[in-house]
Structures are given as C-alpha cells and as structure tokens.
Backbone atoms as SQL, in Angstrom:
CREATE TABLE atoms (id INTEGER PRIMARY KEY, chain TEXT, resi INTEGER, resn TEXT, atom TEXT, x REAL, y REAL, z REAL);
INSERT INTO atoms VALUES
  (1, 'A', 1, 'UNK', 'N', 153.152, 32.221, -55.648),
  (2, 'A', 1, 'UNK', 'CA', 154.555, 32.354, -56.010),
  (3, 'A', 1, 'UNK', 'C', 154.675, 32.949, -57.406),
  (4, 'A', 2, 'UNK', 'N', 155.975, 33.404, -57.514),
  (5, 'A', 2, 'UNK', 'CA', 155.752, 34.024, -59.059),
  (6, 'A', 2, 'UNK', 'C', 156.615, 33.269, -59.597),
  (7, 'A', 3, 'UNK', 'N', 156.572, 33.832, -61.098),
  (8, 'A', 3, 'UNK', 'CA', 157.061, 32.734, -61.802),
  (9, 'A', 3, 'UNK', 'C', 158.880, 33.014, -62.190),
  (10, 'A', 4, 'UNK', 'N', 159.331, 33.856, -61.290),
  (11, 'A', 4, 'UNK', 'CA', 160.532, 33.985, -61.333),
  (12, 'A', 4, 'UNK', 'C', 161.119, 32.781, -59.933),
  (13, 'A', 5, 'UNK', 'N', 160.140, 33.098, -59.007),
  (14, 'A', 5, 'UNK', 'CA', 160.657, 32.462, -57.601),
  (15, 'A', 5, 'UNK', 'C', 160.559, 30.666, -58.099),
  (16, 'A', 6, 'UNK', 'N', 159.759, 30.333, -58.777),
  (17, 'A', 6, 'UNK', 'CA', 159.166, 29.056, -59.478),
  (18, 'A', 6, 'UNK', 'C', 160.934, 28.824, -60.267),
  (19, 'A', 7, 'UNK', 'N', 161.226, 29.727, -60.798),
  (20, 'A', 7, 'UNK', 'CA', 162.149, 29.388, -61.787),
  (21, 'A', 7, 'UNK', 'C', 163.549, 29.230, -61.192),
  (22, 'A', 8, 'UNK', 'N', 163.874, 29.975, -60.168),
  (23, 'A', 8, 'UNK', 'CA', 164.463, 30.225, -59.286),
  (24, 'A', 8, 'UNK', 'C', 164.985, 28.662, -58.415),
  (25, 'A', 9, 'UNK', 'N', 163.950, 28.605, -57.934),
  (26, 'A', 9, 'UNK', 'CA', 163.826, 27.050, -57.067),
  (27, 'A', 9, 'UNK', 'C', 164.106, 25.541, -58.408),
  (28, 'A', 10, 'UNK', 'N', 163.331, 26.072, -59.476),
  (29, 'A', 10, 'UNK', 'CA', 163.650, 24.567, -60.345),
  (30, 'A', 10, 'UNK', 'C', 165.360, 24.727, -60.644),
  (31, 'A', 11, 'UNK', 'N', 165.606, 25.786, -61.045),
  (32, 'A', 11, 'UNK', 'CA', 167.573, 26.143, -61.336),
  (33, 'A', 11, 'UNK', 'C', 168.155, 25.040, -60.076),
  (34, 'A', 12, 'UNK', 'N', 167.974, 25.773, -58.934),
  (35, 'A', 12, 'UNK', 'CA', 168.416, 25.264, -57.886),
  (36, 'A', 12, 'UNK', 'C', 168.648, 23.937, -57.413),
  (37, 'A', 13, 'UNK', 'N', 166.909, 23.269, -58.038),
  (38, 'A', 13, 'UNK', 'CA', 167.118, 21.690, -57.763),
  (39, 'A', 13, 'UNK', 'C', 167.628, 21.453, -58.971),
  (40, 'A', 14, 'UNK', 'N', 167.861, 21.679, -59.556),
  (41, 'A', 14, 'UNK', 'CA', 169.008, 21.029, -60.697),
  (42, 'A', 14, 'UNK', 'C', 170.067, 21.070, -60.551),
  (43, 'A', 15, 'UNK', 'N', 170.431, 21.877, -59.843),
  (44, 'A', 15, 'UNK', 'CA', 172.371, 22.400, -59.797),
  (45, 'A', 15, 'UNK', 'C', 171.988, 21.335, -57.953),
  (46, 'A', 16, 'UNK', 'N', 171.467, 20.746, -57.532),
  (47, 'A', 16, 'UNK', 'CA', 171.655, 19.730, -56.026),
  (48, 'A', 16, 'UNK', 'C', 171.674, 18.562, -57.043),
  (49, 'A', 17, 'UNK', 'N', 170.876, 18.662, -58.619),
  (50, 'A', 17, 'UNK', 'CA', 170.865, 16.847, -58.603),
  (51, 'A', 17, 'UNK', 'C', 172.102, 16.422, -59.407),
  (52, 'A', 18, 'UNK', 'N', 172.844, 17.642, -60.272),
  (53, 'A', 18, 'UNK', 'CA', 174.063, 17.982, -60.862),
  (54, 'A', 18, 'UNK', 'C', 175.079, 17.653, -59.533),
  (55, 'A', 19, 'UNK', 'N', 175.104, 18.438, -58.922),
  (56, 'A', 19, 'UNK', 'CA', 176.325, 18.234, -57.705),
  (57, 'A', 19, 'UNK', 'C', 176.227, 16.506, -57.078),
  (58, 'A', 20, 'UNK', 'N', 175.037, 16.167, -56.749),
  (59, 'A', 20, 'UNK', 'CA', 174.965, 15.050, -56.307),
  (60, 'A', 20, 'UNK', 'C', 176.103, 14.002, -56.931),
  (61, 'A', 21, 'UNK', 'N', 175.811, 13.988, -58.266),
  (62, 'A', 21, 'UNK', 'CA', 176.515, 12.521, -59.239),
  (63, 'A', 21, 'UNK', 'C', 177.470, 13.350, -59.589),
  (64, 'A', 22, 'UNK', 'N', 178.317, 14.762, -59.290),
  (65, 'A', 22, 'UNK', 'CA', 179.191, 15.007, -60.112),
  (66, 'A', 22, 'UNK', 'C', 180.661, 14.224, -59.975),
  (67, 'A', 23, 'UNK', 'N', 180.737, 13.153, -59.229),
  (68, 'A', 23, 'UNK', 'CA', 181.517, 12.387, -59.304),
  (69, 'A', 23, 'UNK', 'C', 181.285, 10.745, -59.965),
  (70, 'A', 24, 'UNK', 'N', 180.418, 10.836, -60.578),
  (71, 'A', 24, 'UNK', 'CA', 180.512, 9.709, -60.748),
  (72, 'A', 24, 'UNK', 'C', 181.013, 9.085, -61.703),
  (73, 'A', 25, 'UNK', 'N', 181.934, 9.868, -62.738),
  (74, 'A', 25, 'UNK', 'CA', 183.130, 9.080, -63.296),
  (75, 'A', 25, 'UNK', 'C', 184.324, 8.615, -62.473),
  (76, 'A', 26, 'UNK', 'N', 184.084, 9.230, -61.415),
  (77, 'A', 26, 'UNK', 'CA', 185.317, 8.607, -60.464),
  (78, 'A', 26, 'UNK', 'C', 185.085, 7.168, -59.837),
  (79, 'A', 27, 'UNK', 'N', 183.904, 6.939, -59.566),
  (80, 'A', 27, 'UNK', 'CA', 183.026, 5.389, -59.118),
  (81, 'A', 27, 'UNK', 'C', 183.375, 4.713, -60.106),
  (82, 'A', 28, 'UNK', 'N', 182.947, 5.462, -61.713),
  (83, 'A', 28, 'UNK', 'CA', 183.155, 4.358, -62.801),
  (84, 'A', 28, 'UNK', 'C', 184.465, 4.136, -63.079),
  (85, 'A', 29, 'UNK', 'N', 185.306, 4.530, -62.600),
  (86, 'A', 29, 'UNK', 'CA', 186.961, 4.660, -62.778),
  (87, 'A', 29, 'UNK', 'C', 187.301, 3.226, -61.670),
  (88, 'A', 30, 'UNK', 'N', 186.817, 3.529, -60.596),
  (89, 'A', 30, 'UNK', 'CA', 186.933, 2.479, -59.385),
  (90, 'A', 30, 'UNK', 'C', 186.400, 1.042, -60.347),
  (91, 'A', 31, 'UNK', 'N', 185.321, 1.426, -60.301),
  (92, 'A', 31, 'UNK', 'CA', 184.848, 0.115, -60.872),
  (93, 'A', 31, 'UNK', 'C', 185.008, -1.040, -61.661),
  (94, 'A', 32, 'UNK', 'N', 186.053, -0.113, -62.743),
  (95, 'A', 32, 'UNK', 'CA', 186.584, -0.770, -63.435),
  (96, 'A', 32, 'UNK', 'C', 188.005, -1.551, -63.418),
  (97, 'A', 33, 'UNK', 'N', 188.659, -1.520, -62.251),
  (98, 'A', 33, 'UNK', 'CA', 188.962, -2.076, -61.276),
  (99, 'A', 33, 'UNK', 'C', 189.115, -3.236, -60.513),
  (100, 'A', 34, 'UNK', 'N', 187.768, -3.712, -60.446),
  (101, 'A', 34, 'UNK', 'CA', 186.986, -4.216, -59.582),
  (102, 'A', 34, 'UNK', 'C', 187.202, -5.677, -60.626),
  (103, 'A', 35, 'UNK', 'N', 186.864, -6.781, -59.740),
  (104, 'A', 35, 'UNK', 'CA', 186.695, -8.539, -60.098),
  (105, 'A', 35, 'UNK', 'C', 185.073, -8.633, -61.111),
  (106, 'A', 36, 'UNK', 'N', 185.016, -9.654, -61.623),
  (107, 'A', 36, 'UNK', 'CA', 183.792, -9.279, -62.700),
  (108, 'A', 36, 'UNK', 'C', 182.509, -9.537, -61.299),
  (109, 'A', 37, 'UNK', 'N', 182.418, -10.351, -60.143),
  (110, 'A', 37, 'UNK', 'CA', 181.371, -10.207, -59.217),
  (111, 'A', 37, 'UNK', 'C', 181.492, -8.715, -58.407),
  (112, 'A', 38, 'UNK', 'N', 182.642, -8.270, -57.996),
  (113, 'A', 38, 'UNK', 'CA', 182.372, -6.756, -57.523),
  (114, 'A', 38, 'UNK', 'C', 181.663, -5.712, -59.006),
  (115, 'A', 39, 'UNK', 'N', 182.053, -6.125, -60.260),
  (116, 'A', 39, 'UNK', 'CA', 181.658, -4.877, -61.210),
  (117, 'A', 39, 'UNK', 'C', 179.986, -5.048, -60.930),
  (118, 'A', 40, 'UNK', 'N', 179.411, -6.582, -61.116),
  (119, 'A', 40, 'UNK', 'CA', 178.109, -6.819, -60.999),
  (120, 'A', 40, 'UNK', 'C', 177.340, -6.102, -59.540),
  (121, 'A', 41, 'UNK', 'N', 178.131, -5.877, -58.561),
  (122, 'A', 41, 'UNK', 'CA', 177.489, -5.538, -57.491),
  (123, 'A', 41, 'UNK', 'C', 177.491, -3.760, -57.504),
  (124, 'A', 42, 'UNK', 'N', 178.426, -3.684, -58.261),
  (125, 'A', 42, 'UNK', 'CA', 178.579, -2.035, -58.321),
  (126, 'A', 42, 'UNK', 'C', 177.305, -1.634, -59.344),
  (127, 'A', 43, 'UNK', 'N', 177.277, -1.823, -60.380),
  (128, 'A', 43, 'UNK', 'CA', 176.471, -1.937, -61.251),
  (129, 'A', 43, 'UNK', 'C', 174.488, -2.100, -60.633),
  (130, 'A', 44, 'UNK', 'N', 174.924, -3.193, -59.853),
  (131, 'A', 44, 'UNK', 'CA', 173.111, -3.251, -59.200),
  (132, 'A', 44, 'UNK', 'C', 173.300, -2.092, -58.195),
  (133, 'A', 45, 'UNK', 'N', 174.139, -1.629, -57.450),
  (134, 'A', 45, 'UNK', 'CA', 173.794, -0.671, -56.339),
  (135, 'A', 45, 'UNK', 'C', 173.386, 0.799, -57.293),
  (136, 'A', 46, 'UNK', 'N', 174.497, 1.087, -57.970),
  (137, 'A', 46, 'UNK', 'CA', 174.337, 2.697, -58.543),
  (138, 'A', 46, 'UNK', 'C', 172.885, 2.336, -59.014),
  (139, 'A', 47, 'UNK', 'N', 172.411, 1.273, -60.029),
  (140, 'A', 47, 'UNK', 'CA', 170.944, 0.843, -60.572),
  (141, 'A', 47, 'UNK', 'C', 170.186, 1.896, -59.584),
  (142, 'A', 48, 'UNK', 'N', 169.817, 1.204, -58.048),
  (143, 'A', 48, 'UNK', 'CA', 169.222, 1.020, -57.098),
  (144, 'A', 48, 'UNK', 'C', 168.991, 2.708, -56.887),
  (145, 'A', 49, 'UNK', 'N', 169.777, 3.223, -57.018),
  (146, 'A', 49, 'UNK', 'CA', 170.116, 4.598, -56.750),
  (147, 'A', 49, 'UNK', 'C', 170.813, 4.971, -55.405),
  (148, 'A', 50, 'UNK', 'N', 171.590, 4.779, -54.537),
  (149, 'A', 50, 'UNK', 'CA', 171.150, 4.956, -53.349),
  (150, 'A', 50, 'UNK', 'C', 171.864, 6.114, -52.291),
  (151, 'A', 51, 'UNK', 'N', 171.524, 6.575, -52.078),
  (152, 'A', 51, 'UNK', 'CA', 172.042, 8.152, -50.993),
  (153, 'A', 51, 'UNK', 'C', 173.302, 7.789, -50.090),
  (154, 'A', 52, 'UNK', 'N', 173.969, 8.780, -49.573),
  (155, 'A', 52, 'UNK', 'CA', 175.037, 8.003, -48.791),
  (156, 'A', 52, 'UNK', 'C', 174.706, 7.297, -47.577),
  (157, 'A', 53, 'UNK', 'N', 173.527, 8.017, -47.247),
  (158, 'A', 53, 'UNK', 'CA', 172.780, 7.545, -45.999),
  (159, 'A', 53, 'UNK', 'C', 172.602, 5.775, -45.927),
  (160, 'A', 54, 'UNK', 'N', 171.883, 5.711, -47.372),
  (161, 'A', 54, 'UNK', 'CA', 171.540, 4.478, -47.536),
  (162, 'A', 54, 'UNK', 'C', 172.589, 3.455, -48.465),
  (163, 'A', 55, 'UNK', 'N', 173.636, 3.943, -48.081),
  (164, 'A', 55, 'UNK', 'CA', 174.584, 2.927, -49.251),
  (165, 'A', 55, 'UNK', 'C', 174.583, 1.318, -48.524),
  (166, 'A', 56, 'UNK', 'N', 175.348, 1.529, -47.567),
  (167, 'A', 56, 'UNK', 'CA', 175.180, 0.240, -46.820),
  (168, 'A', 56, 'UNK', 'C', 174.429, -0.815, -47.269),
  (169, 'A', 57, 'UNK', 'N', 172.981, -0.258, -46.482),
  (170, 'A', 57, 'UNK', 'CA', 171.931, -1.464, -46.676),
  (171, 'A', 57, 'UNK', 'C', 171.693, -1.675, -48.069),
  (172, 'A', 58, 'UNK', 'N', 172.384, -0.662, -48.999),
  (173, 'A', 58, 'UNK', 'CA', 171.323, -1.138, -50.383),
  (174, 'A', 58, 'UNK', 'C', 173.017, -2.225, -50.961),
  (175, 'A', 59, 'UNK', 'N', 173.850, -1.750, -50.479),
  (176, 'A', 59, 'UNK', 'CA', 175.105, -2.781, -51.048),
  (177, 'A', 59, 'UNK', 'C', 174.521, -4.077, -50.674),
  (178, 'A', 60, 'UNK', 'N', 174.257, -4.364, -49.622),
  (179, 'A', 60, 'UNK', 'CA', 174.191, -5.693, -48.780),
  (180, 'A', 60, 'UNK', 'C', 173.215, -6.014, -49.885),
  (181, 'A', 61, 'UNK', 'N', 171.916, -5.361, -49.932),
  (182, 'A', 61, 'UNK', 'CA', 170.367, -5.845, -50.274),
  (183, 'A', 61, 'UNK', 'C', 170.775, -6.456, -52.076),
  (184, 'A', 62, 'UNK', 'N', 171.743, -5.604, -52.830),
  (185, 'A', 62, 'UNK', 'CA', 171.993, -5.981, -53.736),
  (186, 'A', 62, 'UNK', 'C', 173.441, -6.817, -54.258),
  (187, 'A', 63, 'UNK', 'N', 174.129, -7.295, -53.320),
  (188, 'A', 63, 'UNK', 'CA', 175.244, -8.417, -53.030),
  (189, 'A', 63, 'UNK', 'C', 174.067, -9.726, -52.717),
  (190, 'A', 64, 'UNK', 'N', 173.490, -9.546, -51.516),
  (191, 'A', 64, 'UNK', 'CA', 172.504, -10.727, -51.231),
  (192, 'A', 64, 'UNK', 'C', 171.428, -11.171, -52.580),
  (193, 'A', 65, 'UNK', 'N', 171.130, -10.155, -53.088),
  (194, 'A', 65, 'UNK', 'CA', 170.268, -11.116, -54.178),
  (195, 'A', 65, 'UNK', 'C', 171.185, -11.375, -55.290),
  (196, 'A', 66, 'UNK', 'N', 172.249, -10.980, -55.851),
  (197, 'A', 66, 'UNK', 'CA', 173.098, -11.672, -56.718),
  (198, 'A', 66, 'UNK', 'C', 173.557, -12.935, -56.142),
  (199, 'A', 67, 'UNK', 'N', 173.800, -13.192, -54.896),
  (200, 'A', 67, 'UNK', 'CA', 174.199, -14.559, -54.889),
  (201, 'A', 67, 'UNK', 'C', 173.227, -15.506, -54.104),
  (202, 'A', 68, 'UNK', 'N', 171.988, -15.208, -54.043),
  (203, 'A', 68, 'UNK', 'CA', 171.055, -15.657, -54.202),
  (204, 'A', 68, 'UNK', 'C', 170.279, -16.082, -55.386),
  (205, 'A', 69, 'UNK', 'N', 170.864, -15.258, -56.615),
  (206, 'A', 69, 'UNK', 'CA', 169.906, -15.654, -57.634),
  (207, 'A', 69, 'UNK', 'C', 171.152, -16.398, -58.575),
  (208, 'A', 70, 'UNK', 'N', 172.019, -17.054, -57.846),
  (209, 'A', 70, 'UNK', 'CA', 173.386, -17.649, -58.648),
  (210, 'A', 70, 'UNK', 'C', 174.125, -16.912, -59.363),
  (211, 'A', 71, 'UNK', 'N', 174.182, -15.507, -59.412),
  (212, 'A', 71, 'UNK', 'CA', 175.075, -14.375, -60.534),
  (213, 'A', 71, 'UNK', 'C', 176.712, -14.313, -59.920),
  (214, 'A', 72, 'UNK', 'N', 176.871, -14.231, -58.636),
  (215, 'A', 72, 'UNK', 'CA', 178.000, -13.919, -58.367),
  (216, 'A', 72, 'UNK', 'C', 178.245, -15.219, -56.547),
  (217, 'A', 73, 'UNK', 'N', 179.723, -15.297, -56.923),
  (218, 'A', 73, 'UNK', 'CA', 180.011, -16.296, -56.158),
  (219, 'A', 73, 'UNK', 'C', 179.741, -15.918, -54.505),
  (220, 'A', 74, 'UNK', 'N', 179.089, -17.141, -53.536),
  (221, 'A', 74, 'UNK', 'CA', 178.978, -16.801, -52.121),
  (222, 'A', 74, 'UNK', 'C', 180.347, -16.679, -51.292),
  (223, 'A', 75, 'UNK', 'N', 181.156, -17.304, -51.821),
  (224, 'A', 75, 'UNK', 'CA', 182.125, -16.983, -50.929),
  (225, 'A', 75, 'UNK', 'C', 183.262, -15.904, -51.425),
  (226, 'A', 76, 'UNK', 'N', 183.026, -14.718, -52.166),
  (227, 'A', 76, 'UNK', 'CA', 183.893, -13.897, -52.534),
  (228, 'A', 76, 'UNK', 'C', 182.714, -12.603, -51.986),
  (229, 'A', 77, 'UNK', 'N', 181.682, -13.111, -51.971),
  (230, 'A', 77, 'UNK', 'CA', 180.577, -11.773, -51.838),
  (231, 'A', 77, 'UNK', 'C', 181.312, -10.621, -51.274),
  (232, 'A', 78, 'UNK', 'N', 181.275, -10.829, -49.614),
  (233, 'A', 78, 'UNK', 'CA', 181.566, -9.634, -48.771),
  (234, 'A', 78, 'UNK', 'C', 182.635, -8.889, -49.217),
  (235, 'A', 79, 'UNK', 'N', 183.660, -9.624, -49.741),
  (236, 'A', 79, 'UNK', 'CA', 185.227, -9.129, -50.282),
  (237, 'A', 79, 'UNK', 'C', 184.742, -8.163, -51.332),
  (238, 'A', 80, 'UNK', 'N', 183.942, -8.480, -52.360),
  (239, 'A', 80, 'UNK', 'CA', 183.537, -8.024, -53.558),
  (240, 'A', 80, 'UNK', 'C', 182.672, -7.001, -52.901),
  (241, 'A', 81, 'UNK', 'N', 181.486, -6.851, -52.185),
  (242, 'A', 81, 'UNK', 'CA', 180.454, -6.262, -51.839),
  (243, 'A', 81, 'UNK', 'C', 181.158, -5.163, -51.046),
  (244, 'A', 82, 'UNK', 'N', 182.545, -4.753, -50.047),
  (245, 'A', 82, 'UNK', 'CA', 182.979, -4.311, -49.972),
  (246, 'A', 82, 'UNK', 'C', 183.672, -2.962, -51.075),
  (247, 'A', 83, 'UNK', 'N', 184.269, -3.681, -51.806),
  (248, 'A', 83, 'UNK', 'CA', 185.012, -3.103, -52.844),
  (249, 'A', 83, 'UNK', 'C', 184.529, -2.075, -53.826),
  (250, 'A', 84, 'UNK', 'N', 183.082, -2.913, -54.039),
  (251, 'A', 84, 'UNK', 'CA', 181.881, -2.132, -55.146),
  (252, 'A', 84, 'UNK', 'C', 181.533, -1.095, -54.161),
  (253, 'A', 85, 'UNK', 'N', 181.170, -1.439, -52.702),
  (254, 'A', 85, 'UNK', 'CA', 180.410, 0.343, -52.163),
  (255, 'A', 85, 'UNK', 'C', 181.517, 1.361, -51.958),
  (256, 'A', 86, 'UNK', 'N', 182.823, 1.205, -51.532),
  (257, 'A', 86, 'UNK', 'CA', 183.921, 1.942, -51.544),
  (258, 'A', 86, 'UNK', 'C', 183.492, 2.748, -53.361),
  (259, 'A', 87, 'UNK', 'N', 184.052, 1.952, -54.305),
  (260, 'A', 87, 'UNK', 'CA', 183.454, 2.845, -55.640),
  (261, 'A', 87, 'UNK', 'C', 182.207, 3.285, -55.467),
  (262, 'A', 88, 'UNK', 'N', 180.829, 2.890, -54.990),
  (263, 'A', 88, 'UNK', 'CA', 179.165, 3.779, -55.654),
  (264, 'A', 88, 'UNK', 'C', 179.793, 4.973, -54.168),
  (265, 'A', 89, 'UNK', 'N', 180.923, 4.565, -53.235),
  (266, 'A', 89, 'UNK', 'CA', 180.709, 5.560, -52.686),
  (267, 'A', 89, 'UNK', 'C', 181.652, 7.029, -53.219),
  (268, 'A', 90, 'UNK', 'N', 182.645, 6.640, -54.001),
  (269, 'A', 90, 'UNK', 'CA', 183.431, 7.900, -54.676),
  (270, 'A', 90, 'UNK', 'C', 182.161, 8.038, -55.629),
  (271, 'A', 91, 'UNK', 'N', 181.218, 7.627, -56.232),
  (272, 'A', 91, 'UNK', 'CA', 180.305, 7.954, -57.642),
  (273, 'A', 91, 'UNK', 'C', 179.367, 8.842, -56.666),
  (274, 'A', 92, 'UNK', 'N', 179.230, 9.313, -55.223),
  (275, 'A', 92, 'UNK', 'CA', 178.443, 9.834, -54.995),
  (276, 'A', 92, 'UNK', 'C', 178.874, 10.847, -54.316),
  (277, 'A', 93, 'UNK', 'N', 180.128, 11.285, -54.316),
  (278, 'A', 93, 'UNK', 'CA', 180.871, 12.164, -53.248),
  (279, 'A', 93, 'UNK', 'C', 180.781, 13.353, -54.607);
C-alpha cells in the first residue's frame, strides 16, 4: 500500500469515530435531566462504551450491578435504566 492510500484510510477512520459520538452533547443534555440513580446508570453505560447494537444488554449489565453493589435503588432501577438508555441512545445517534 502506499503511503497516501495508508493516509487516506486513517482520515477516514477518524471522520467514522468523529461521526459516531457527534451527538453526544445531546445524551449529555438528556442526562441531565435524569433522577441522580438514572444519571449514575447513564454515566456507567456511555463508561462501558457501547454500540447501538449493544445498548440494551450493556444498560441492563450496568443498572444490574449498580443495584447490586447498593449505588442505586432496586425498585426505581428499570424506570431509571430505561430513561438513561433513551439518553446514551441520543449520545450515539
């Protein structure tokens, strides 16, 4: 490969990892929003990183260990765990 086609392709994946998060002041806009157990769940998912593919399971995976590890209340979870992926999901559109 030459080193234009090299340069070519790195531009490129930069302007996919740019487009990816270019919303994500709009998530942090949502977020702030949000009950102090939804901010905590929003906060561990974006952490987590997770694709739209994988938002779901990583909301759940990171709602379930906050109120597993006593951070955020069990019976507001789903309400909250809801609320936070609606926002990581505008932070990823």
């Amino acid at each position: 490969m030459s080193k234009l086609t090299i340069a070519m392709v790195a531009v490129a994946a930069m302007g996919c990892a740019v487009a990816a998060r270019a919303n994500g002041p709009a998530g942090d806009a949502c977020a702030a929003k949000l009950t102090a157990d939804g901010k905590a769940i929003y906060t561990a998912t974006v952490a987590a990183k997770p694709t739209t593919e994988t938002l779901r399971p990583t909301v759940e995976k990171e709602a379930r260990s906050l109120v597993m590890g006593g951070k955020i209340a069990r019976g507001s979870a789903r309400d909250n765990a809801v609320a936070a992926g609606e926002c990581v999901k505008e932070a990823l559109q």
